[in-house]
N, C-alpha and C positions, 0 to 999 in steps of 0.2 A: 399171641405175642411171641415173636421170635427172640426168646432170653438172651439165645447166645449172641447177637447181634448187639442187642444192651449192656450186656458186660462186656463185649468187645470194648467199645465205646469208653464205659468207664476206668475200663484197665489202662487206653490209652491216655487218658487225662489224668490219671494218676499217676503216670510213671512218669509227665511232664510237672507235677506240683510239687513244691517243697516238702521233704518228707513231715514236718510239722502240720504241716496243713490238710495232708492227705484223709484223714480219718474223717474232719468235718465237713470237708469240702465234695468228699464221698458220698456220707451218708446224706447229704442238701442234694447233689445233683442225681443220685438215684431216685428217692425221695420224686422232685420234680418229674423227672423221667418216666418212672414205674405213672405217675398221676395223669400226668399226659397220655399216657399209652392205654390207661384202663378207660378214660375218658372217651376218649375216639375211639376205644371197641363199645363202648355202652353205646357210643350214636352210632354205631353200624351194627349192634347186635351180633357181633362176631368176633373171633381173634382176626388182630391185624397179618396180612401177608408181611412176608420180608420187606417188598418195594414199599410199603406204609408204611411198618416200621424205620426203613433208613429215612424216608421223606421226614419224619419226628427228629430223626439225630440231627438230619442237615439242618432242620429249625433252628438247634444249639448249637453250631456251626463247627469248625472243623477243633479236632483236641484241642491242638498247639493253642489258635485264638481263643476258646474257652478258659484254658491253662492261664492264659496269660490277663485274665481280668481280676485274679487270686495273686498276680505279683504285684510286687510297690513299682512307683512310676519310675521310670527312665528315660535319661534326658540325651545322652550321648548315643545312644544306641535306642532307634527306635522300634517298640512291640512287632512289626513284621518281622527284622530282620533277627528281634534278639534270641528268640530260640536256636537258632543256627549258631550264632556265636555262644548261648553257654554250651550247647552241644560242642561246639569246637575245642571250646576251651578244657570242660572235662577231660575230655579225649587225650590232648596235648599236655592235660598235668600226668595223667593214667599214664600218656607213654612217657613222659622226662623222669617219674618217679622209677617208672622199670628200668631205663636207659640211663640214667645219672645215679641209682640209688641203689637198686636193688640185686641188678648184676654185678656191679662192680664188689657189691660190699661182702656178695655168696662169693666170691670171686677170692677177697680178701681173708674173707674168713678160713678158704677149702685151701688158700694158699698162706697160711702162717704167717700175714702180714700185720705190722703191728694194729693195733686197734684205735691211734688218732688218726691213722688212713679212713677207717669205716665213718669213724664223727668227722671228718672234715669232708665225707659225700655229705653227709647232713647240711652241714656248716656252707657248702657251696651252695646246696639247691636252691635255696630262695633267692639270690642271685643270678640266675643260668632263668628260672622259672621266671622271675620277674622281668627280664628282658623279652623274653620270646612273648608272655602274655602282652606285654606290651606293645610288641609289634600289631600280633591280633587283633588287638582292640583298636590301633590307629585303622590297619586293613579293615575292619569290621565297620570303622567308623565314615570312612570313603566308600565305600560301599552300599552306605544305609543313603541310597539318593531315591528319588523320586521316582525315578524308573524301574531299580530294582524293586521300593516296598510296593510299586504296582504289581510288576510280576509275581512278588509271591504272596501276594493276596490277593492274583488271577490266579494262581496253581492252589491257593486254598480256601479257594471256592470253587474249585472244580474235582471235587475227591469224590468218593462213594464210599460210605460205611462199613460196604462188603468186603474195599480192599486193607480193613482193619486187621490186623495180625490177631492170631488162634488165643484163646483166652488160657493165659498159664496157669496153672496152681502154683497159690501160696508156697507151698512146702514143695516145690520142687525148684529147689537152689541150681543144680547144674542139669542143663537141658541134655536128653535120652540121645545114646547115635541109635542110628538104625542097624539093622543084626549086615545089611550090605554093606555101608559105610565102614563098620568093623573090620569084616572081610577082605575090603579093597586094605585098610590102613595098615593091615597083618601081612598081606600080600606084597603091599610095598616095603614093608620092616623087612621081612625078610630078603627081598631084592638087594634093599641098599644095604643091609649085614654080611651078605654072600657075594656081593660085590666089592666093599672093602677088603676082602680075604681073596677074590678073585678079579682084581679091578677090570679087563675086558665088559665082566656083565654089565659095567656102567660106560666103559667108556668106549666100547664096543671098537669098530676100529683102529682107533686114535690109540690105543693100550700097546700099539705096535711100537709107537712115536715116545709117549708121556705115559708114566704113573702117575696114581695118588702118592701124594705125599707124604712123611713121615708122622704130621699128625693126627693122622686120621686112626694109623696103627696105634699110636700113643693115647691116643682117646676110644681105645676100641670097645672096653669095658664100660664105660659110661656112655656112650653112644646106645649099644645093646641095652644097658640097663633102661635107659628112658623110654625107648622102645616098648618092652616086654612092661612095664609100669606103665606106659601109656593104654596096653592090647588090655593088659588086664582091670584095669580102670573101665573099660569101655564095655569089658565081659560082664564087671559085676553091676554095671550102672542095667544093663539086657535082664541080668539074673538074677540081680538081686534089688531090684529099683526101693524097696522100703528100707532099704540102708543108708537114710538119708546124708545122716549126719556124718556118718564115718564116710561115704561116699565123695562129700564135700572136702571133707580134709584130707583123703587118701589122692581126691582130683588135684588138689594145689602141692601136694609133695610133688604128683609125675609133672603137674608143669611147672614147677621151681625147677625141678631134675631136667628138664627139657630146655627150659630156658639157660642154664648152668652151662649144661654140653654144649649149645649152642654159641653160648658165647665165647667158650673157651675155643670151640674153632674156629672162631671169627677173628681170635686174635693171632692165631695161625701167623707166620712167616710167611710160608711156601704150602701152596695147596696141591700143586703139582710138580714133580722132579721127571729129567728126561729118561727115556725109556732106553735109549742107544746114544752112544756118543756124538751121534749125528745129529741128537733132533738139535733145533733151531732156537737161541738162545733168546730170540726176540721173541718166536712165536711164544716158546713159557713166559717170557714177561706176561706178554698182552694176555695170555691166558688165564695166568697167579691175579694178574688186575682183574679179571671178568670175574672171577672164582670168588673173589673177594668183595666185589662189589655186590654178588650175587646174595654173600653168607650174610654183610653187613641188612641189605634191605629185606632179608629173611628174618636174619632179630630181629628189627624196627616191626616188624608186619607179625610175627608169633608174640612180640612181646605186649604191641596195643591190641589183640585180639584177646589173650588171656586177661591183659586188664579191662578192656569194655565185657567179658564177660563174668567178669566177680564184680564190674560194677551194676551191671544189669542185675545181679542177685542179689547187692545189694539192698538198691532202691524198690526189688519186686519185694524183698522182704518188708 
């Protein structure tokens, strides 16, 4: 019997079920699973190959559909579509909580603003949260037509068990980089740190025309700091992987610190000033716009990535 292929299987059905329900709904479809499998080796006198094995999971047909016979019924939102939509929606609370909540309020705090600023990001969110989920669900609800839950109950019936993601351990809360991944991330810290102090290495011919701006110097300390908190995070997750716990909470100080820096130069003025009295006052507009547009969908995109991934170790715990 190919185990890892069965616990593929049940990891994905459980990261899809409500966490209350995970433990019995576990032990019933392994239970099932493991009986079916012993079954069909006793009639063949042998361990199953892979290909027999997945033929058994396709029997109990793909996670999400399994997942979704353990939820209560739904009337507005039909079983094909609605896993997409709570995946959506998660998602979009994880990021308005970082983006309405969470930067602003480190933000407030590292800036001696009073503290009905930080309770009135609370006091807002359910409002700002409740509009958008709303839209969602109207979009989610025009959507659930006849055509689409064909299509994705043709796309999920057409999967293979194989292409099932690697079985994770329990107790491994924040996923390993690789000793490369490391290297390139160190390689580039250092680039953009020796570039800020020598702006050409970034902005390479253009540093004849435009510098960096004033707050890129003004945040040069925290910038470095998240960095070197990021390398070393990454060093000890390589070196020291049974440092679970402290690993977990040494990971979210370097990306609160990353998220912090990040946001504070998002709120930047000016990202670029001119290099000669010549350069072209238009071009740095449209430039300061690009720079800024670049930093703003930078936060949005580091800020729902650190939350989908403390919420993935959440729900894996």
């Amino acid at each position: 019997m190919h185990t890892d292929l069965v616990e593929r299987y049940l990891q994905a059905v459980r990261f899809l079920l409500p966490r209350k329900q995970r433990g019995d709904v576990d032990r019933e479809l392994s239970d099932d699973l493991r009986a079916q499998v012993e079954e069909k080796e006793a009639e063949l006198g042998r361990s199953l190959t892979e290909d027999e094995t997945a033929a058994i999971l396709r029997g109990f047909g793909h996670p999400a559909r399994l997942a979704l016979r353990y939820q209560p019924a739904r009337h507005l939102i039909g079983p094909e579509v609605f896993p997409f939509f709570a995946f959506a929606v998660k998602s979009i609370l994880a990021a308005l909580a970082v983006v309405h909540i969470v930067l602003p309020g480190i933000y407030f705090i590292v800036a001696g603003e009073p503290s009905r600023r930080v309770v009135g990001l609370f006091l807002r969110f359910p409002g700002v949260a409740l509009q958008v989920l709303a839209w969602t669900t109207i979009a989610f609800a025009i959507l659930d037509t006849r055509v689409v839950r064909s299509a994705v109950a043709g796309a999920l019936a057409d999967w293979r068990p194989q292409s099932l993601p690697e079985v994770r351990k329990k107790d491994e809360a924040v996923p390993r980089p690789s000793a490369s991944g490391l290297a390139w991330t160190a390689f580039l810290s250092v680039w953009w740190l020796a570039g800020i102090a020598y702006p050409p290495l970034i902005l390479g011919p253009a540093a004849a025309h435009v510098t960096l701006g004033p707050a890129f110097e003004r945040l040069y300390a925290p910038i470095a700091a998240s960095a070197v908190a990021s390398l070393a995070v990454g060093w000890l997750q390589l070196s020291h992987p049974d440092w679970k716990r402290a690993l977990v909470y040494w990971g979210m100080a370097a990306d609160a610190l990353a998220l912090v820096t990040l946001y504070l130069l998002a709120r930047a003025d000016v990202f670029v000033v001119p290099a000669t009295a010549a350069s072209d006052p238009a071009l740095l507009g449209t430039l300061n716009d690009a720079v800024r547009a670049a930093m703003v969908v930078s936060l949005l995109a580091t800020g729902a990535s650190i939350a989908w991934k403390y919420m993935r170790s959440l729900r894996a715990g």
